[in-house]
N, CA, C and O of each residue as an XYZ file, in Angstrom:
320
protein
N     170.173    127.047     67.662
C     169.997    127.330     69.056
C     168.570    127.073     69.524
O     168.413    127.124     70.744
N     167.339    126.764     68.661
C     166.292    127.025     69.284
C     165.270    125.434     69.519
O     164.140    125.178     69.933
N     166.883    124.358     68.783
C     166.359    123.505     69.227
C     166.776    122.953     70.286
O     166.177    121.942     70.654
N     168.177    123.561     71.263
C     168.803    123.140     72.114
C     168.103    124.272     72.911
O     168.963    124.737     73.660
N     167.242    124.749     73.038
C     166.695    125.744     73.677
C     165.436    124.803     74.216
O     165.348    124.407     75.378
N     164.354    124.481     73.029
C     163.278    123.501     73.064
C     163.590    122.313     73.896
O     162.802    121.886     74.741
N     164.670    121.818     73.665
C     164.875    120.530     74.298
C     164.982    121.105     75.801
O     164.004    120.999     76.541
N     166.161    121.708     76.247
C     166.099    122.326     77.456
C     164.662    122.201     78.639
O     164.461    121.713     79.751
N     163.671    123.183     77.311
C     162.475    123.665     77.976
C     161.820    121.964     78.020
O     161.007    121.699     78.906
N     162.118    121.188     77.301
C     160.757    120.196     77.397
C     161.338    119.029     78.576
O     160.893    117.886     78.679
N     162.138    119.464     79.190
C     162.875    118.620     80.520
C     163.800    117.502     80.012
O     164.032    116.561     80.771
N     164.433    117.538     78.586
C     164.835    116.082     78.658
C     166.518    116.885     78.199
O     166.885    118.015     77.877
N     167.265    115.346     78.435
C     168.614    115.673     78.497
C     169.540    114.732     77.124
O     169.564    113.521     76.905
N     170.177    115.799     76.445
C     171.180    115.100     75.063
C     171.917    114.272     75.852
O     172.567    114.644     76.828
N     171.795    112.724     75.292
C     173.152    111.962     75.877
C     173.467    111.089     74.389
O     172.842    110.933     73.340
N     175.007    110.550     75.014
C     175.043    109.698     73.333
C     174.953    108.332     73.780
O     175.154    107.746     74.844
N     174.452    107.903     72.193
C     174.082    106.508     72.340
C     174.661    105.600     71.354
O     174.416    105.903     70.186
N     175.375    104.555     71.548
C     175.891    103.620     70.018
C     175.151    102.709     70.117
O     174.921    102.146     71.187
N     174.642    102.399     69.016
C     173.935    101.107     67.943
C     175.420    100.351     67.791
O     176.376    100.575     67.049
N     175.107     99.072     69.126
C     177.139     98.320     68.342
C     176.865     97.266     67.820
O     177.641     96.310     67.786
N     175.467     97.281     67.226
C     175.323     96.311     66.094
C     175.930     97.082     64.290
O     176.129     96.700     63.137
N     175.993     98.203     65.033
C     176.408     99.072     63.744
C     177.723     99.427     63.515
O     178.385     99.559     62.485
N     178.074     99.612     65.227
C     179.599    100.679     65.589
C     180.275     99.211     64.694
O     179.716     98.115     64.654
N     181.765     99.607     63.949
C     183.009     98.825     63.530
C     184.323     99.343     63.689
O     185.386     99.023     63.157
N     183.951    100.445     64.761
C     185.609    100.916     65.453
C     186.231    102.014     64.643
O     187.452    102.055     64.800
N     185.769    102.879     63.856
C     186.277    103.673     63.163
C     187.575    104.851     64.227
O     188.679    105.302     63.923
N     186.898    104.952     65.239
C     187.259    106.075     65.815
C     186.917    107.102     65.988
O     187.090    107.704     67.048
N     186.217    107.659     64.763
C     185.777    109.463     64.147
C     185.481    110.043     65.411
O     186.014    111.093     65.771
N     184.535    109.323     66.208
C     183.782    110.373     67.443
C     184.717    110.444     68.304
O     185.006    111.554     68.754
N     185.237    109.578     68.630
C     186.801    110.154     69.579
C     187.329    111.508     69.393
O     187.491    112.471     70.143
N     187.565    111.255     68.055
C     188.779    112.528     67.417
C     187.741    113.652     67.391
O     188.228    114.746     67.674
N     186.396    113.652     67.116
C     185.893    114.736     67.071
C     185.326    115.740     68.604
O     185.183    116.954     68.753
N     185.083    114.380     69.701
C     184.422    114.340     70.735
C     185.254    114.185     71.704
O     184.751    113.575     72.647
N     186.512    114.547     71.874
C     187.173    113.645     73.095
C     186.785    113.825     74.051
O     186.784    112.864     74.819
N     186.385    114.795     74.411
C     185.745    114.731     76.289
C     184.804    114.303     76.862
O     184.534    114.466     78.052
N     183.790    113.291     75.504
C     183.145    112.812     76.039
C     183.017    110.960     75.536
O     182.350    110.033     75.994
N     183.730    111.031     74.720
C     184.207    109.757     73.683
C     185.689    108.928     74.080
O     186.475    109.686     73.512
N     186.310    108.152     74.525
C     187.338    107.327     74.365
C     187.474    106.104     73.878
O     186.605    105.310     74.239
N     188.450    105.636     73.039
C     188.482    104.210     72.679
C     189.274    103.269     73.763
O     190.315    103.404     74.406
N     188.073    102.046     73.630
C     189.248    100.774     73.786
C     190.396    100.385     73.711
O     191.076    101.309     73.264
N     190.947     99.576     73.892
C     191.941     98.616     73.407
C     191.164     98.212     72.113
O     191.951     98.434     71.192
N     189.984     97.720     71.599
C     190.092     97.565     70.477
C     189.628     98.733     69.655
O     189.370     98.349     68.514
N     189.427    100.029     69.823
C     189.370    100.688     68.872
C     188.016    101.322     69.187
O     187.771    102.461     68.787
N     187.174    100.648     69.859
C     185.645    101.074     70.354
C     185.183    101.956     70.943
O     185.946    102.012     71.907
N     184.237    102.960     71.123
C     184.454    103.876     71.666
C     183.634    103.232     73.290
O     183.128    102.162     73.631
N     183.908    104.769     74.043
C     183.463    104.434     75.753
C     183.000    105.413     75.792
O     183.902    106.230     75.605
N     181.576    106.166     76.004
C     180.885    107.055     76.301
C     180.899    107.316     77.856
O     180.900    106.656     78.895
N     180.913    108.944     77.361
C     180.648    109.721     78.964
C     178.972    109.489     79.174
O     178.142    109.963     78.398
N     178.617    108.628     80.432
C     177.376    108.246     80.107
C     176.389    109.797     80.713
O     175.159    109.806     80.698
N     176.791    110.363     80.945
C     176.116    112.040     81.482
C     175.717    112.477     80.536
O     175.900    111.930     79.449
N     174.918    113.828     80.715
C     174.074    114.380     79.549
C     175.204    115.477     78.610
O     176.241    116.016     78.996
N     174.731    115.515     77.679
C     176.511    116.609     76.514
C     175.685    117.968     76.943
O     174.573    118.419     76.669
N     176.692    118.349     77.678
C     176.635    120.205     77.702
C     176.122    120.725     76.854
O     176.259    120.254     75.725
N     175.276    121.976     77.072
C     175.409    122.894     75.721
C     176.157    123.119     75.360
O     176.149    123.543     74.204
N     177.163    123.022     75.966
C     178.682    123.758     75.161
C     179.085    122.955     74.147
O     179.847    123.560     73.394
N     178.891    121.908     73.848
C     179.267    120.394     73.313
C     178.438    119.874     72.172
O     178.858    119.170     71.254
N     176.868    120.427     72.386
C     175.803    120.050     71.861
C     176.492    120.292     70.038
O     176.523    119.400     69.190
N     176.783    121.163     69.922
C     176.735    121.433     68.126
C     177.551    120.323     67.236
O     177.469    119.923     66.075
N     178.666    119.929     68.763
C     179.843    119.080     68.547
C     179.584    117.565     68.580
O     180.107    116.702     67.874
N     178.828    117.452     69.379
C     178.399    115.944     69.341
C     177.138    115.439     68.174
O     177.035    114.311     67.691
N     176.323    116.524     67.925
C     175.464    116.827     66.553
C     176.646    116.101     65.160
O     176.450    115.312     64.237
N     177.656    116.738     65.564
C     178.456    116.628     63.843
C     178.879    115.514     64.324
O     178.650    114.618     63.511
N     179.346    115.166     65.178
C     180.394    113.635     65.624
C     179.143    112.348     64.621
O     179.456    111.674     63.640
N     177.961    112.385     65.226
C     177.290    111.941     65.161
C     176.158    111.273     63.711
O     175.667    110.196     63.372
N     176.190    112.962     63.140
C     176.531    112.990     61.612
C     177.554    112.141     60.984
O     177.322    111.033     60.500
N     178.853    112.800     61.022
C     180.168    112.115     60.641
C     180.190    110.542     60.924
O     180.948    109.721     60.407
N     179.214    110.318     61.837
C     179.951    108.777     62.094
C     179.533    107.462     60.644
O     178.470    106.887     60.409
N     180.827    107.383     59.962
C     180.437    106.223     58.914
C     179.667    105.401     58.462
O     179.220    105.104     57.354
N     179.507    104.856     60.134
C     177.839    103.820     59.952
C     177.177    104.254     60.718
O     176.373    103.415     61.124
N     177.040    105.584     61.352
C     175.866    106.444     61.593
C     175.008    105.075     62.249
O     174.101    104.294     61.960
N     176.366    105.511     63.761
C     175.970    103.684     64.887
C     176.142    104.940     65.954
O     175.611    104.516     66.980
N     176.569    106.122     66.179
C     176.511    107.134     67.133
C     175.467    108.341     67.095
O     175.611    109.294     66.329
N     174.340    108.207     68.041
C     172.933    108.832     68.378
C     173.056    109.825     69.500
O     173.733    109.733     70.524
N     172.292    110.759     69.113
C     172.236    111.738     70.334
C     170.966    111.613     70.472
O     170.282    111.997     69.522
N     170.346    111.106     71.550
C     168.960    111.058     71.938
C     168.739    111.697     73.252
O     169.754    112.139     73.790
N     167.647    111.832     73.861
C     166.775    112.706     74.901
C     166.460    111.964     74.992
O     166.413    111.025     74.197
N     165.945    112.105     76.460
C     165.673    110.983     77.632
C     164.652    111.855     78.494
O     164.917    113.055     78.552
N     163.719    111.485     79.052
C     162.752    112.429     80.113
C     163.282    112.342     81.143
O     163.205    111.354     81.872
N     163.895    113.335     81.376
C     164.472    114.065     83.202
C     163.671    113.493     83.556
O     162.745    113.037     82.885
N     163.929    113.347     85.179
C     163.198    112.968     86.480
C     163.043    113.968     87.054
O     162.475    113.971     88.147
């Protein structure tokens, strides 16, 4: 909690990001992420391009972990 706390305080916002020099369509973050993850027609995912809730944050942490070729990033961005 006290790094989704830190981040909070330092103005910037969790969003996800794919490396699709990396992504190869597994799926995982879908199944783990759906409300903010959908696949293609080919299998690819489609990001919610908005910032992941706290509510979401722990969840998109593991998606992100989990992902095979670790091609799905949760990065911070400096608010405006």
């Amino acid at each position: 909690m006290k790094a989704a706390t830190a981040t909070a305080a330092a103005g910037t916002d969790p969003r996800l990001d794919i490396d699709w020099t990396a992504c190869q369509g597994h799926g995982l973050c879908a199944e783990l992420l759906p409300e903010h993850i959908v696949l293609d027609d080919w299998g690819y995912p489609v990001l919610d391009r908005g910032p992941v809730p706290r509510t979401t944050l722990k969840r998109a942490r593991r998606a992100a972990a989990d992902c095979p070729v670790l091609a799905l990033k949760l990065t911070t961005t400096q608010g405006s």
